[in-house]
C-alpha positions in Angstrom: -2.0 12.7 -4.5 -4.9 11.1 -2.8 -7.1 12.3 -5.7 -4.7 11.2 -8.3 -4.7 7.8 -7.1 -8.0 7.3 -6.0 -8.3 8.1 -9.5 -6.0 5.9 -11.3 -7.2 2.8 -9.9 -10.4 2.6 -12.4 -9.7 5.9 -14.9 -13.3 8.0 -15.2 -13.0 8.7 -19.1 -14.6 11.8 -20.6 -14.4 14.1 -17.1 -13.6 17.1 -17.9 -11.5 17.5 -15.0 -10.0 14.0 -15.3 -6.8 15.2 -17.4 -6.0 17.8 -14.2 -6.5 15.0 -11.5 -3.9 12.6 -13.5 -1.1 14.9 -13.3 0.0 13.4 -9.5 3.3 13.3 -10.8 3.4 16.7 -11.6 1.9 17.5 -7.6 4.9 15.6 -6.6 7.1 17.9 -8.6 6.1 21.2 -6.7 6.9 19.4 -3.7 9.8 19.1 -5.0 10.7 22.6 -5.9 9.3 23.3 -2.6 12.0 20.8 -1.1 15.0 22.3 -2.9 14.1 25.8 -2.1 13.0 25.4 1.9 16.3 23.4 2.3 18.2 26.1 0.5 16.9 28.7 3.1 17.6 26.3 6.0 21.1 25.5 5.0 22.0 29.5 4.7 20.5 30.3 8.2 22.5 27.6 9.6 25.9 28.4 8.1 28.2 29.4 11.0 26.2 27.6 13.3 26.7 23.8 12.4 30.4 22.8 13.4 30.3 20.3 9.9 27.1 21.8 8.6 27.6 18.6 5.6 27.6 15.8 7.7 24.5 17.6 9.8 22.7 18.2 6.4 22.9 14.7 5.8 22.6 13.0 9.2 19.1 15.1 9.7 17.7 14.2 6.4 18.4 10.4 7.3 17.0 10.9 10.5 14.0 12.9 9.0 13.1 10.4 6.2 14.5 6.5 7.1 12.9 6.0 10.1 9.1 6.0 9.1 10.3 4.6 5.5 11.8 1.5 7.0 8.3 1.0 9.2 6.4 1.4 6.3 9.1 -1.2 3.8 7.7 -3.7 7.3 3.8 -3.1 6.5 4.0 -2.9 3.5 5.8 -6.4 3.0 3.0 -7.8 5.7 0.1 -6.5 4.1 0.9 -6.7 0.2 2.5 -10.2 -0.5 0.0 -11.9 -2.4 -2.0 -9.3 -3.4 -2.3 -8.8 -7.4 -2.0 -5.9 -8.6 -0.3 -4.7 -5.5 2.6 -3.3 -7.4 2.5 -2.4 -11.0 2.9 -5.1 -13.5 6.4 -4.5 -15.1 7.5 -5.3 -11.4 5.1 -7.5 -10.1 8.2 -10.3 -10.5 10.6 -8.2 -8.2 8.3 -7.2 -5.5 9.5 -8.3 -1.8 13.1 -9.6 -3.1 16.2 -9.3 -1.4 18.0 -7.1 -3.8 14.8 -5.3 -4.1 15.4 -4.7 0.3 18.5 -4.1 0.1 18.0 -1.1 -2.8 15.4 0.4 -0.5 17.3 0.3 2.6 20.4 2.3 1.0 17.9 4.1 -1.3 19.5 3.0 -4.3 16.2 2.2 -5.8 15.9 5.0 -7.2 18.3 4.7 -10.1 17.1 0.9 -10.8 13.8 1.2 -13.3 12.2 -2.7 -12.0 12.4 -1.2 -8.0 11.6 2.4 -8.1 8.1 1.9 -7.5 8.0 -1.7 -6.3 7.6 -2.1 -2.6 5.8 0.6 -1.0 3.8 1.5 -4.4 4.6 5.4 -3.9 8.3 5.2 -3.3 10.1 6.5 -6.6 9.9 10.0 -5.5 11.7 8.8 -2.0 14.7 7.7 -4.1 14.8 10.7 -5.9 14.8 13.1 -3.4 16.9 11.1 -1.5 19.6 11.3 -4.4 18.9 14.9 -4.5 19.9 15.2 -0.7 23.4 13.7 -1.6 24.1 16.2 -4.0 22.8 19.1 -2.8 25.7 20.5 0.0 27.9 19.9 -3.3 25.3 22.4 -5.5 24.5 24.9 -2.9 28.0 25.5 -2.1 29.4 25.1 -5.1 28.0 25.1 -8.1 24.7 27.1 -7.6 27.4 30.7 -6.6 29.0 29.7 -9.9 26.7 29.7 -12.4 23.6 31.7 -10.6 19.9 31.1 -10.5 19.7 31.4 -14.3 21.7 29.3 -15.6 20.6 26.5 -13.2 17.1 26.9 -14.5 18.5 26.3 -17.7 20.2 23.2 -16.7 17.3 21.5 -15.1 15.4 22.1 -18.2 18.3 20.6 -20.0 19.0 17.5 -17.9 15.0 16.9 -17.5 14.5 16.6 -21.3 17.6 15.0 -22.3 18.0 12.4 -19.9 15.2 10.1 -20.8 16.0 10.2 -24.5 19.6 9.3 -24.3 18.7 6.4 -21.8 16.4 5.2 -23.7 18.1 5.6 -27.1 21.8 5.5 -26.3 22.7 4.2 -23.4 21.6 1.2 -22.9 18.1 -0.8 -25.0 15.8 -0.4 -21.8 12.0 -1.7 -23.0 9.6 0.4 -23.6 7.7 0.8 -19.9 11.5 1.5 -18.7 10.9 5.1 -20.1 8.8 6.2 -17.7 10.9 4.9 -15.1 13.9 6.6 -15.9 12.0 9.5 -16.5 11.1 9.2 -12.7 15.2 9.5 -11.1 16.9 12.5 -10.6 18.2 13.6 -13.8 14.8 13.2 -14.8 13.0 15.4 -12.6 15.7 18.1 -12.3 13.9 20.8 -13.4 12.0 20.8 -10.1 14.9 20.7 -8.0 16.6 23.5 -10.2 13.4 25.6 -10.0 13.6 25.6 -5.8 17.8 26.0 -5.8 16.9 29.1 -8.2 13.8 30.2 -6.0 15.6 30.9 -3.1 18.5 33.0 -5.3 16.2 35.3 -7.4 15.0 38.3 -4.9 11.4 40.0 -4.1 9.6 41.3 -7.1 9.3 45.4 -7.6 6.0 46.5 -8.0 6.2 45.7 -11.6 5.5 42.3 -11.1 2.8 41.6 -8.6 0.8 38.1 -7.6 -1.8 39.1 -10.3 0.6 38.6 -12.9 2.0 35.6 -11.6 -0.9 33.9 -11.4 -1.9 35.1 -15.0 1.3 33.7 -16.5 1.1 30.7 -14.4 -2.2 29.9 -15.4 -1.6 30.6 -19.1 1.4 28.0 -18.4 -0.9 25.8 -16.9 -3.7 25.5 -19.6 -0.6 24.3 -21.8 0.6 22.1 -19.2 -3.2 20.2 -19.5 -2.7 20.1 -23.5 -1.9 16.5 -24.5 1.8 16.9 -24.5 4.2 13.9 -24.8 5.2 12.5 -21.1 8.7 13.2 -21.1 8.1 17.1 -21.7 5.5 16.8 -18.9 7.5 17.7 -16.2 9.1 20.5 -18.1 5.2 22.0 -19.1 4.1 21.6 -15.2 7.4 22.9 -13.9 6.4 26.7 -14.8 2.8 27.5 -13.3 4.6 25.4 -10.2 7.7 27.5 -10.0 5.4 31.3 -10.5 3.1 30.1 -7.5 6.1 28.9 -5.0 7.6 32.1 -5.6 4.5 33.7 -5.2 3.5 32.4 -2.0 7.2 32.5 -0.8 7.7 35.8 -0.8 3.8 36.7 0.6 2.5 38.3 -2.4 -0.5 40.4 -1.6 -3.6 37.8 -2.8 -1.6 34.9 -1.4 -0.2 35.8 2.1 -3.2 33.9 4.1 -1.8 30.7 2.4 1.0 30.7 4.5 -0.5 30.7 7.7 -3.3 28.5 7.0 -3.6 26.3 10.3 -5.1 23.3 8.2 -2.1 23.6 5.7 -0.2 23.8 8.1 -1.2 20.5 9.7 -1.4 18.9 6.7 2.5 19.8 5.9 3.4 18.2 9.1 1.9 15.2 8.5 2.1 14.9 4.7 4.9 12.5 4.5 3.4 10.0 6.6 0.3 10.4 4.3 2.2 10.1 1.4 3.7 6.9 2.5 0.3 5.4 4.2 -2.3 5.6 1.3 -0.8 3.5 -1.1 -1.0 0.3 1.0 -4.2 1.7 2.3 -6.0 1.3 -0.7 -4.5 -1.5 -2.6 -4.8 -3.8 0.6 -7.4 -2.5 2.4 -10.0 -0.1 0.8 -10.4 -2.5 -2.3 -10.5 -5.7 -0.5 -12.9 -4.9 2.0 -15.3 -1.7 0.9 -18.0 -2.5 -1.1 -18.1 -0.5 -4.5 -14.6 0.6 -4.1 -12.9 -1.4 -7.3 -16.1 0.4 -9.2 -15.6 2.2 -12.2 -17.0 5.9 -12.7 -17.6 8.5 -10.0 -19.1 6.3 -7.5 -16.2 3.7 -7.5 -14.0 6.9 -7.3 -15.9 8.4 -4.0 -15.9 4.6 -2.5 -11.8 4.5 -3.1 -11.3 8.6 -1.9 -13.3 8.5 1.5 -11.8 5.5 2.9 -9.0 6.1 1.8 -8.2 9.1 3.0 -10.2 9.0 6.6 -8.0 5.5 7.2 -4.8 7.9 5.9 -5.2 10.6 8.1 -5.4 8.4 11.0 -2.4 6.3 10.6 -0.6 9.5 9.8 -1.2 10.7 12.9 -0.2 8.0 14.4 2.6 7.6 12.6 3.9 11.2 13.4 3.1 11.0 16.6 5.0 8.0 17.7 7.8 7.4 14.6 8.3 10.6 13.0 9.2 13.1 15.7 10.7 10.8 17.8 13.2 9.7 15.4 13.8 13.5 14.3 14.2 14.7 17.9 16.7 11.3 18.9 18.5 12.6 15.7 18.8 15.9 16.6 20.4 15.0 20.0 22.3 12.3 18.9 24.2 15.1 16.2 25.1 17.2 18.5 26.5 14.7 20.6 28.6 13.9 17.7 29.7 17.7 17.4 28.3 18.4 14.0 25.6 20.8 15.0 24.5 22.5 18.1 22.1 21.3 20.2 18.4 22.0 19.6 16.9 25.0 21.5 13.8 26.4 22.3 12.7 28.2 19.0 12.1 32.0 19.3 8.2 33.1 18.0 9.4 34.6 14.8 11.7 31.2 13.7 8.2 29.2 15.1 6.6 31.3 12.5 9.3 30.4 9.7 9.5 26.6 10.6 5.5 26.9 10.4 5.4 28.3 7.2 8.4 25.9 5.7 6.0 23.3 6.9 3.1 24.8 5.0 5.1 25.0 2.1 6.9 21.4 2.2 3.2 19.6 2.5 3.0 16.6 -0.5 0.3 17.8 -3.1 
C-alpha cells in the first residue's frame, strides 16, 4: 500500500511494472479475504466459550479498530485542513464537516460515496470492513451452514459485479466519479469477504493439488488480472490469484510454510493497521511539504515520496501500537468480561501463541 501510493501521487508512465504497483486496491482486497477467513477461525474456536459470543464479536472488533481510528480522525483534522489536494477532489468540499464526523465516528461513511475516503485519505476500506463486522455473526451462523462454501463464492462474485451497475444505472443518477465509490462499500467488494468465509469451509488439499499448482493457476489468474480490464470487474480478476495463495499459505503448503513464521511478517502484521492508517497523512502533510524532490515526477520523485514515507510510517506505528492499540485492546478485553460476554483473557498456551502469530502474519495490510 505504501508503494501504491507513493506511486499515485505523480503516476511513472511506461514502467513496466507500473500497472502491478496500481492495483493497491486489489492488496487491500486480500487483506480482506484474509480478514473474513482469520475471523471465521476465531469465532469457531471460541464457540462454547464466550457466554454471548455476538455481543463479544462485536465489542472486540470496536475495541480492536475505534480507538486508534478516532486518534487518527484528531491528526488528521490538525494536520490536513488547508492542505490542497489533501483529500481527493470530488470531496475536497466535504472534508472536516460535521456530518462528514459524525459518519466516521459511527462508521457510516462507508455507504456515503462524498465521505468514504474524505478525512483520513485511506479510510474507505475502514467502513467496509466495519460493515462487514456487523453482518458477519449473522453469515457465519447462519447463512454460510446453509448454502456452503460454494455457493457463497458464487454470491460474492454476484453481488461484487452487480452492485455497482445497478447503483449506478438504476437506483439512483449518482455522477460519474460516484462509481468508483460505490464500487468501494461492501456489496462492492464482497467477493473478498466471500473468498475468506469460503476459505476457512473448503478442507486441506489431497496430493492432487499441491502449492505448485496453486501458484500456477494463481499466476495464470494473475497475468489476466494485469490485462486492462474495466474497473468494476477488477476486484472480481484480482479476487482469484488472492484467494489460491491464502489458501495456500493457510493450510502450510510445502513451498510456502516459512511464510507463516516469518518474524518480519510477523511484525509487520502487528503493526499494519497503524501503518495503514499513518501514511496517508504522512505524505500528503508532511513528506511533500517539506522533502525536497518528493512532488517529483518519475522514479526519483517516487524514491523521495517511498523512503520518507515509510521510515516516518513505521515509527509512528510503533508508537501508535505501543501506547493506543494494545492498550485499548487489552482495556477491551477486561472490560467484556466484566460485562459477562466472554471469559476473561488468560495466559496463551505455546501452540495458540503460534496460531495468534500466524493469524497476525496473515492479517498484515498489503
Amino acid at each position: 500500500m505504501l508503494l501504491f501510493h507513493a506511486y499515485i501521487v505523480n503516476v511513472i508512465p511506461h514502467i513496466i511494472w507500473s500497472r502491478t504497483v496500481g492495483q493497491g486496491a486489489e492488496g487491500v482486497g486480500l487483506f480482506f479475504i484474509v480478514s473474513a477467513l482469520t475471523l471465521s477461525a476465531s469465532w469457531h474456536h471460541r464457540q462454547g466459550r464466550d457466554p454471548k459470543p455476538t455481543a463479544a464479536f462485536w465489542a472486540r472488533r470496536v475495541f480492536r479498530i475505534a480507538p486508534l481510528f478516532y486518534v487518527v480522525l484528531v491528526v488528521a483534522w490538525l494536520i490536513g485542513q488547508g492542505k490542497p489536494g489533501y483529500a481527493p477532489h470530488a470531496m475536497a468540499q466535504n472534508v472536516f464537516t460535521p456530518g462528514n464526523l459524525l459518519a466516521h465516528v459511527t462508521f457510516a461513511f462507508g455507504w456515503i460515496p462524498a465521505y468514504q475516503n474524505s478525512w483520513v485519505g485511506v479510510e474507505w476500506s475502514i467502513g467496509t470492513e466495519m460493515a462487514f463486522y456487523l453482518l458477519f455473526p449473522l453469515l457465519v451462523q447462519w447463512l454460510m451452514p446453509r448454502v456452503g462454501p460454494i455457493r457463497m463464492l458464487f454470491l460474492g462474485f454476484v453481488t461484487s459485479l452487480a452492485w455497482p451497475w445497478l447503483m449506478a444505472h438504476v437506483f439512483a443518477p449518482w455522477p460519474g466519479w460516484a462509481y468508483a465509490f460505490l464500487f468501494w462499500s461492501l456489496p462492492g467488494q464482497a467477493v473478498w469477504f466471500s473468498l475468506g468465509l469460503a476459505l476457512f469451509w473448503i478442507p486441506r488439499p489431497g496430493r492432487g493439488l499441491d502449492s505448485l499448482s496453486i501458484w500456477m493457476i494463481a499466476a495464470v489468474a494473475l497475468a489476466v488480472a494485469l490485462m486492462n480490464v474495466p474497473p468494476a470487474y477488477g476486484a472480481v480478476m484480482w479476487a482469484i490469484p488472492g484467494g489460491l495463495l491464502t489458501y495456500a499459505v493457510w493450510h502450510r503448503l510445502p513451498g510456502v510454510r516459512g511464510i507463516t513464521q516469518s518474524r518480519a511478517l510477523q511484525y509487520a502484521g502487528t503493526r499494519s493497521y497503524s501503518w495503514y492508517l499513518l501514511h496517508w497523512p504522512i505524505l500528503t502533510a508532511v513528506v511533500l511539504p517539506y522533502f525536497p524532490d518528493a512532488g517529483q515526477q518519475g522514479a526519483l520523485g517516487f524514491v523521495a515520496r517511498l523512503i520518507p514515507m515509510a521510515g516516518l510510517t513505521i515509527v509512528a506505528g510503533e508508537l501508535s501500537y505501543r501506547f493506543v492499540e494494545e492498550p485499548a485492546r487489552k482495556w477491551g478485553q477486561r472490560l467484556i468480561a466484566r460485562w459477562g460476554w466472554a471469559q476473561a483473557p488468560a495466559a496463551a498456551s505455546p501452540q495458540r501463541e503460534r496460531e495468534l502469530a500466524r493469524e497476525a502474519q496473515l492479517s498484515a495490510r498489503p
